[in-house]
C-alpha positions in Angstrom: -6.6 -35.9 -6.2 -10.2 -37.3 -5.6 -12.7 -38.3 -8.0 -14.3 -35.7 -10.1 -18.3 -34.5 -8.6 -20.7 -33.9 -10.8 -22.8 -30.6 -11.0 -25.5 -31.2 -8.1 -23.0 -32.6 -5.7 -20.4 -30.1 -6.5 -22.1 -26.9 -5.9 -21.9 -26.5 -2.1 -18.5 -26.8 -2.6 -18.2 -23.6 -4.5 -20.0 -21.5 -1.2 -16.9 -19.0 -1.4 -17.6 -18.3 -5.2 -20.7 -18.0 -4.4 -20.6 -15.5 -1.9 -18.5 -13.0 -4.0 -20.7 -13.1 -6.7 -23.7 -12.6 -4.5 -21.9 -9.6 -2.5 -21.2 -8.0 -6.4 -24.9 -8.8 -7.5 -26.4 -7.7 -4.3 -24.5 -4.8 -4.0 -25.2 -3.8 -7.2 -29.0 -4.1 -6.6 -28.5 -2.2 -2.9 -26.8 0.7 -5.0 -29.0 1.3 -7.3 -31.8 2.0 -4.3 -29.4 3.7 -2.1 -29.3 7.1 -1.6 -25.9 8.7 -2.7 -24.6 9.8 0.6 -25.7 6.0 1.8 -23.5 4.2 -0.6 -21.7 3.0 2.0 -23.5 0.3 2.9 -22.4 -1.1 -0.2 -18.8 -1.1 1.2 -20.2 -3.2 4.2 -22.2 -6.0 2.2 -19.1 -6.3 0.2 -16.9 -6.8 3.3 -19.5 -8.8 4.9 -19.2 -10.8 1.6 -15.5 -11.3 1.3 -15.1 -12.0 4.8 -17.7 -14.6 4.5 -16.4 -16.1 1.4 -12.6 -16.2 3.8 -14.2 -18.1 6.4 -15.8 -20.3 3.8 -12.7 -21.6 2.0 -10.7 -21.3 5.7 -13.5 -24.5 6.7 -13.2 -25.9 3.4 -8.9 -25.6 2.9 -8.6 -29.4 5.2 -10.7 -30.7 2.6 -9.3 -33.4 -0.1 -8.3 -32.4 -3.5 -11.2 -32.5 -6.0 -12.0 -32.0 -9.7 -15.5 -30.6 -9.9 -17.8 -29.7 -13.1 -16.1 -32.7 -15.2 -12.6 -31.8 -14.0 -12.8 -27.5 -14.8 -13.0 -26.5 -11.6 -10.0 -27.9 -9.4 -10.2 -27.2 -5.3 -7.0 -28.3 -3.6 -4.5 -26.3 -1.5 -3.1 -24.3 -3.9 -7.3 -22.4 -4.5 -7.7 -23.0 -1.0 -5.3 -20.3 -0.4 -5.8 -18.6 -3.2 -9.2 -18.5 -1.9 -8.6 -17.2 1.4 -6.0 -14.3 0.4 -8.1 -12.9 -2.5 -11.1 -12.3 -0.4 -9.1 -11.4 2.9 -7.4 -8.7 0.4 -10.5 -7.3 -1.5 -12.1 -6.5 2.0 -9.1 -4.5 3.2 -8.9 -2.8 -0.6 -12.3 -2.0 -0.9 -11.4 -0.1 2.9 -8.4 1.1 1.8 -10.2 3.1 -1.8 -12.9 4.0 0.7 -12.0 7.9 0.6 -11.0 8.1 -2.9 -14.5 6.6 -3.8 -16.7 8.1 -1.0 -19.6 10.3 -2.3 -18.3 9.4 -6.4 -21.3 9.4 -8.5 -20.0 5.5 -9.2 -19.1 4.6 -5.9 -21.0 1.3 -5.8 -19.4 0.2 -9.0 -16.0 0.3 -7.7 -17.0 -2.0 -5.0 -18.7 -4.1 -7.4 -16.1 -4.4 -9.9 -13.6 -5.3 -7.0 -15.7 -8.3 -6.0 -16.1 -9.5 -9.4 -12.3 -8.9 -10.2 -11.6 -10.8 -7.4 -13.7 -13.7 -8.2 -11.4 -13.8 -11.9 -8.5 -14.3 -10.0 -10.4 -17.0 -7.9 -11.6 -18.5 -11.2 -7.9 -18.7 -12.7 -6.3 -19.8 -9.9 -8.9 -23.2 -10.3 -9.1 -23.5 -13.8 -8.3 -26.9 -14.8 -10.0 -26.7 -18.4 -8.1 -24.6 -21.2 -11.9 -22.6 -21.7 -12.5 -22.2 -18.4 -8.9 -20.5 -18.5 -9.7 -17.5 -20.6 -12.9 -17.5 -19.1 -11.4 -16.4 -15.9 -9.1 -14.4 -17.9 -11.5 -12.2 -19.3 -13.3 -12.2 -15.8 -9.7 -11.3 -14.1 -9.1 -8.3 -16.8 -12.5 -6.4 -17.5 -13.3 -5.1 -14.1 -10.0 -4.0 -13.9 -9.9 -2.2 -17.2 -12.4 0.3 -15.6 -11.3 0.4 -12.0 -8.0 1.4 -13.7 -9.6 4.6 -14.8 -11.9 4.9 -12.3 -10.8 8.6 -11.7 -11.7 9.7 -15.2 -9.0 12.1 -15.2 -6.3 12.3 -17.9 -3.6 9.6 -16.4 -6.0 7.5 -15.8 -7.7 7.7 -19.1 -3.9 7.0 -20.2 -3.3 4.2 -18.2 -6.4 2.4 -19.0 -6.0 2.3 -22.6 -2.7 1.1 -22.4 -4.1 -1.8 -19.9 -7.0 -2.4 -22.4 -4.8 -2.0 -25.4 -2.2 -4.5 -24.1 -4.4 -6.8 -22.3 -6.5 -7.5 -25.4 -3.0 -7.9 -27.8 -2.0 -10.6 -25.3 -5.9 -12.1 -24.9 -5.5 -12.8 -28.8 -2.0 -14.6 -27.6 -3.9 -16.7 -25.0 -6.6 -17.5 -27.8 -4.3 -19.0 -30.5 -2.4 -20.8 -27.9 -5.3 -22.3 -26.5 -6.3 -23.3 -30.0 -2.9 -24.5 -30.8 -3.3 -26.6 -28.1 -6.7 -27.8 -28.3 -5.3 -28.9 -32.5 -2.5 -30.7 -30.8 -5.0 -32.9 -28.9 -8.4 -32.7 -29.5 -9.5 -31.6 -25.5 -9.7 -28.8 -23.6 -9.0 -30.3 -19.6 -5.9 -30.3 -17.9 -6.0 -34.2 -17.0 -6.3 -35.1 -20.6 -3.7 -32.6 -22.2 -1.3 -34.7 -19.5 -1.5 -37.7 -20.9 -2.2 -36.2 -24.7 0.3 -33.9 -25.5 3.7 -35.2 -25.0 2.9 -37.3 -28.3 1.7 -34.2 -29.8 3.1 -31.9 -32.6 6.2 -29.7 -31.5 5.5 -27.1 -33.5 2.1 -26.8 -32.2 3.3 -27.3 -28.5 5.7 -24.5 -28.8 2.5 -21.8 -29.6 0.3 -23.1 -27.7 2.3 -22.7 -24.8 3.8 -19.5 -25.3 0.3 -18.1 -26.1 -0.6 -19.5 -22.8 2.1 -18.7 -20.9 1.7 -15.3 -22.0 -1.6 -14.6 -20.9 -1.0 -15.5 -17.4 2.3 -13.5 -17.6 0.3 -10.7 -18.6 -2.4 -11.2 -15.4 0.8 -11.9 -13.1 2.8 -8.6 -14.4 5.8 -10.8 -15.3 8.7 -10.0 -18.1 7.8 -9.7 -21.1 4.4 -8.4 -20.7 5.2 -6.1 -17.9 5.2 -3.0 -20.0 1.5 -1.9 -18.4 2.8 -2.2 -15.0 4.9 0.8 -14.2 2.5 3.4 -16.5 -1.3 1.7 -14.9 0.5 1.5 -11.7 1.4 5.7 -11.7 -1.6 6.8 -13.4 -4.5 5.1 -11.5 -5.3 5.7 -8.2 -2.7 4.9 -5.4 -5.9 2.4 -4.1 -6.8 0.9 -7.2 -2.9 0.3 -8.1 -2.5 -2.0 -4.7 -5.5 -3.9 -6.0 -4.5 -4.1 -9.6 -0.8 -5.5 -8.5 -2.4 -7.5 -5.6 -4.9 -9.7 -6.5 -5.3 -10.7 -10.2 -1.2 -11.4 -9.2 -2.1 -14.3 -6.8 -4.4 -15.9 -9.4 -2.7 -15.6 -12.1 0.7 -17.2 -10.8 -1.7 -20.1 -9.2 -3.0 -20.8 -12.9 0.6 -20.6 -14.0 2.1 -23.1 -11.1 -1.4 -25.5 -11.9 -0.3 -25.6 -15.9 3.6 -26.0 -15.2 1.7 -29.1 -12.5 -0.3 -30.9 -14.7 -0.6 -30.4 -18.4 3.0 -28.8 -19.4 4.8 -31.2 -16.7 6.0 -33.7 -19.2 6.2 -32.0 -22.6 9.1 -32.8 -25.3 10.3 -29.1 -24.7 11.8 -27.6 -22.1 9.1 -25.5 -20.3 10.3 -25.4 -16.7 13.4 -23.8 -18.4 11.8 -21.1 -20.0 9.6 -20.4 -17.1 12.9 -19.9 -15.2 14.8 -17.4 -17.1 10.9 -15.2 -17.1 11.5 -15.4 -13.7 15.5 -14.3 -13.7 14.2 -11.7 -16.4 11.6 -10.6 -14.1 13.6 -10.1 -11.2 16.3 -8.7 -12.9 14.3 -5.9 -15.0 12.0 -5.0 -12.4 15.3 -4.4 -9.9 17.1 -2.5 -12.5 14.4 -0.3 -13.2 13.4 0.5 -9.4 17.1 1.7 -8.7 16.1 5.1 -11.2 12.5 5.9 -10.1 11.7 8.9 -7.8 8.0 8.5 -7.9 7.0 6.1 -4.7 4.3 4.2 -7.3 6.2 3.7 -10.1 9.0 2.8 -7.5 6.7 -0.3 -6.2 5.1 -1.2 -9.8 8.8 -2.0 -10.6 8.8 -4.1 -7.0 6.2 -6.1 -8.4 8.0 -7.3 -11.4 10.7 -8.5 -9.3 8.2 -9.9 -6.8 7.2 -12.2 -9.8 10.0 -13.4 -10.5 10.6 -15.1 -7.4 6.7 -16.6 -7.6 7.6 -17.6 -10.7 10.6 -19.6 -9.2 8.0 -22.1 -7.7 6.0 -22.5 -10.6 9.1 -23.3 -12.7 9.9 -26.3 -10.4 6.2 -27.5 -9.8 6.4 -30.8 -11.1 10.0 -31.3 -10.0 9.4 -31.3 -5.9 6.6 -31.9 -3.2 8.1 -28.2 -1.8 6.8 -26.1 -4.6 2.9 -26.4 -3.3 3.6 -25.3 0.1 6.3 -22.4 -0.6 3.9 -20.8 -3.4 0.6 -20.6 -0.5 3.5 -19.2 1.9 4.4 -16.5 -0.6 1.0 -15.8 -2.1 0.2 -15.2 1.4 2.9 -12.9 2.6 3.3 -10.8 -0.5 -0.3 -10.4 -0.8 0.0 -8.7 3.1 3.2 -7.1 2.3 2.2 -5.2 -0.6 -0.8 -4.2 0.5 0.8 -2.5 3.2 3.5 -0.3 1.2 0.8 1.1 -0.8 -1.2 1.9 1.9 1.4 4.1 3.0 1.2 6.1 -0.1 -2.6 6.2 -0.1 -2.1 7.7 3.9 -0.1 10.7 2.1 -2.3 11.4 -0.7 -0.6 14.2 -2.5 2.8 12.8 -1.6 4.2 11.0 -4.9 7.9 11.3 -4.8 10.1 9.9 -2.0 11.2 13.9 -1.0 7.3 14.2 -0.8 6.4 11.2 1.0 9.4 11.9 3.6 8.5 15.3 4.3 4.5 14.7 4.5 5.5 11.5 7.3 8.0 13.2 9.0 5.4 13.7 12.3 4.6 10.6 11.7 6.8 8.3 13.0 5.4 5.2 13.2 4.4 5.4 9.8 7.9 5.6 8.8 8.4 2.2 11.1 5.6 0.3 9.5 6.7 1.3 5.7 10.3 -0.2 6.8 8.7 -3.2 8.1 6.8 -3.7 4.9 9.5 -2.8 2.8 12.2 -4.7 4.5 9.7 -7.3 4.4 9.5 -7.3 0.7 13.2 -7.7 0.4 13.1 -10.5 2.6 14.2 -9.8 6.0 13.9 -11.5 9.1 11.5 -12.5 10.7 9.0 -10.7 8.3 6.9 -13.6 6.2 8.3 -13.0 2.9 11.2 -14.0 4.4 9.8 -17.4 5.3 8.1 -17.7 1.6 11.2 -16.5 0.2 12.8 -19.4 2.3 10.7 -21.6 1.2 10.9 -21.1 -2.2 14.6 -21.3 -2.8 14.6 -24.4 -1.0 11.9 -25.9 -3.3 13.4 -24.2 -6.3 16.9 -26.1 -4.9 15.4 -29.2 -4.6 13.8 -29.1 -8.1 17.7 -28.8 -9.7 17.6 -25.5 -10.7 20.9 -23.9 -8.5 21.7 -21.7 -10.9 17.7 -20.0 -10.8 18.5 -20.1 -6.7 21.7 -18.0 -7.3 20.1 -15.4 -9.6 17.3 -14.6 -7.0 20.4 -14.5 -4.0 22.3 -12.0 -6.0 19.0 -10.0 -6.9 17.4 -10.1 -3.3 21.2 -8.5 -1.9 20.6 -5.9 -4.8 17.4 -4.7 -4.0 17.4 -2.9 -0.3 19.1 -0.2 -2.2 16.6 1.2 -4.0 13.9 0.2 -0.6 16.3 2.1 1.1 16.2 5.5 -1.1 12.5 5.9 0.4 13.5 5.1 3.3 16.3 6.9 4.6 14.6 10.5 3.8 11.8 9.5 6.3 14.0 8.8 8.2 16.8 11.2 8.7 14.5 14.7 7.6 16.4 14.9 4.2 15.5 15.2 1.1 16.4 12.7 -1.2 17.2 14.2 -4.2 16.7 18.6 -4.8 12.5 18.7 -4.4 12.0 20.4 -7.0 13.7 17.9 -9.6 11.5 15.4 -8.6 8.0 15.4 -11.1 5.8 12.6 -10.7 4.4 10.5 -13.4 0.8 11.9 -14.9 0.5 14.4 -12.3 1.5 18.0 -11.7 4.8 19.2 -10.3 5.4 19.5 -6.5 7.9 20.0 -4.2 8.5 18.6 -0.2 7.7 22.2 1.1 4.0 21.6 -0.7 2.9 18.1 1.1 2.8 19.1 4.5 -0.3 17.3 5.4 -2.8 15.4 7.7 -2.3 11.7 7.3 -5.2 9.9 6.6 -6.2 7.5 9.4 -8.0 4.6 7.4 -4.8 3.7 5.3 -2.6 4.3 8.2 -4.3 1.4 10.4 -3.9 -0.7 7.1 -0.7 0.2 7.3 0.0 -0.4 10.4 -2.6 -3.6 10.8 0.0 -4.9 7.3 3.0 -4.6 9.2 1.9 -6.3 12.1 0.7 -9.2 10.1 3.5 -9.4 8.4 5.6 -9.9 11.3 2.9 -12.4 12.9 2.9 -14.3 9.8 6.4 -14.8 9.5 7.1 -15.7 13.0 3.6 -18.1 12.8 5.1 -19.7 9.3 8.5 -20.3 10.4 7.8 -22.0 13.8 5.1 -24.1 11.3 8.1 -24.8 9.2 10.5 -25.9 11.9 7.8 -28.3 13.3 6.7 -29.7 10.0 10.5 -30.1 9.1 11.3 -31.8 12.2 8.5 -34.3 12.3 9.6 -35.4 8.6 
């Protein structure tokens, strides 16, 4: 890590920040003297934006590691990437809820509040200042409290109190940990809680790092704080749940691998330990509770939990092995792609929620059907899909940083969960229905049966779909030739 830059010397630096915030301001400004039925050239500055902000931090990623604004504001590989994937992600999201938003009386907010969401998860992902941290977690959880109900209909009304409800309970967590913390050692930055608080009270270590271990939980969707994910997930939006398990995700697992880095790395207690079992929780719980569901959203909020806890696998060995920093960019990466994707196939087939639904609304649709298995497979981890590489890459770092038994856990848990991929699957597949239509209700929605979603696919989410699915494949044959060559030139 460099030196730290002061304010006048550091602010070039911060050109992809800048460029979100400018896309939300100036969108916001375009909006408000926009006709309605031109709000759409809010969706293009706000592409343009991200896209700009992407190539930004792609020049800036060779960079060395630097500690900017007094230390608060750390830029080294791990926000590089972070960087990168956030905006890469909002620009496809804000495509993806393009005709669920399209003519709403709001429809420039959404756009705006998906810019300045993304720009949280940017801003926890380079925190290295205990402030600066709820800061960004404030920044990362806001926006997303009203994109959640964006619909203002009756699940979504639902789904965003219980966001709200929780996500304040657990900011109150962050804030007495923080000041636990800050007690223990009388600063605020990462470099200085380091070298302050392994001489520091016990009892005050213990809060303070549950509080904050908590809050990014919360962010990330990880065990115990996961509660919010299955019920926000099925009442929002299909688009606004792929952005609301998507992208504060990446930044809040970045903030968690920086603390387990730099200021919890040589505590008296045990923190890599208890990171591990939230991430053998995680993974467990969210299989577990997949295998039951019927409706396709709740079905993939319960794949993020268990996506979590293999991200969290990295961050529990982060001080432990030089692997962890490149398997967590692999895997922010390729989930980030991979998830996108499977929710795109449910936004393609709007009024499909169950899997009898969704198999009878794609059964002209073949290729749809191929890309969702790609995606899905992928998420399990099959070759040569690039969660397979990050997946790869992580056990081998979590291997190297002792902790077997954490690698065995996530072997046994990644052979458990095709089965319950597989149940959406198969229908498509074979014309069947999964389980008797009309058994199958989804969550905050009306009743419906297969014979009632025969309908047009939409095109827009289908190319994301498909465009996903490619990627994914590109990305995991790109990554694991990259790892072969790096591998064999050590």
């Amino acid at each position: 890590m460099t030196g730290m830059s002061g304010g006048g010397e550091a602010w070039p630096t911060l050109l992809p920040e800048a460029l979100l915030l400018l896309g939300a301001v100036g969108g916001l400004l375009l909006g408000l003297w926009t006709p309605q039925h031109r709000q759409w050239h809010v969706r293009i500055l706000a592409t343009v934006a991200c896209l700009g902000s992407a190539g930004a931090a792609a020049v800036a990623l060779p960079d060395p590691a630097q500690r900017i604004f007094e230390g608060t504001w750390v830029l080294d590989t791990t926000t590089g990437v972070v960087r990168i994937v956030v905006a890469l992600g909002v620009a496809v999201l804000v495509w993806l809820a393009a005709p669920s938003v399209a003519g709403h009386p709001r429809e420039t907010e959404a756009y705006v509040l998906m810019l300045l969401g993304g720009l949280g998860a940017v801003a926890l992902a380079a925190s290295g200042d205990l402030l600066l941290l709820v800061a960004a977690y404030l920044l990362a959880s806001v926006p997303l409290y009203a994109l959640a109900g964006f619909a203002k209909d009756s699940a979504g009304t639902e789904a965003t109190m219980k966001y709200y409800l929780m996500g304040a309970f657990v900011g109150v967590l962050l804030l007495v940990g923080v000041a636990a913390l800050v007690l223990a050692s009388g600063t605020t930055g990462y470099s200085e809680l380091a070298a302050l608080l392994p001489e520091s009270s016990p009892a005050l270590l213990a809060v303070g790092v549950l509080g904050v271990l908590a809050g990014v939980a919360f962010k990330a969707g990880a065990v115990p704080v996961h509660f919010w994910v299955p019920d926000v997930t099925a009442g929002t939006t299909p688009p606004m749940a792929a952005y609301l398990t998507t992208i504060p995700k990446l930044g809040a697992v970045a903030a968690a691998f920086r603390l387990l880095a730099e200021p919890f790395a040589d505590l008296p207690l045990d923190v890599p330990l208890l990171v591990a079992v939230i991430a053998a929780a995680s993974m467990t719980l969210g299989n577990l509770a997949a295998f039951a569901q019927t409706d396709v959203l709740r079905l993939l909020a319960y794949s993020t939990v268990s996506q979590v806890g293999y991200l969290f696998m990295v961050v529990a060995v982060a001080a432990r092995t030089d692997l962890a920093v490149p398997a967590l960019a692999i895997y922010l990466a390729a989930y980030a792609v991979t998830n996108i994707g499977a929710f795109a196939a449910v936004v393609a087939t709007p009024a499909a929620r169950t899997i009898t639904d969704w198999a009878t609304a794609a059964a002209r649709h073949r290729w749809l059907v191929v890309s969702l298995v790609v995606c899905l497979l992928g998420l399990v981890g099959t070759p040569p899909t690039a969660v397979f590489v990050g997946k790869l890459a992580v056990f081998a770092a979590t291997w190297d940083g002792a902790m077997v038994w954490l690698v065995v856990v996530a072997a046994v848990n990644t052979v458990a969960s095709p089965f319950y991929y597989l149940r959406w699957i198969a229908p498509a597949f074979v014309g069947v229905p999964a389980v008797p239509a009309g058994a199958e209700r989804a969550v905050g929605t009306r009743l419906r049966t297969a014979a009632g979603t025969a309908q047009t696919v939409r095109r827009g989410p289908a190319v994301v779909l498909h465009t996903a699915a490619a990627a994914s494949l590109v990305l995991g044959v790109g990554a694991g030739v990259w790892m072969g060559v790096a591998s064999g030139s050590v």
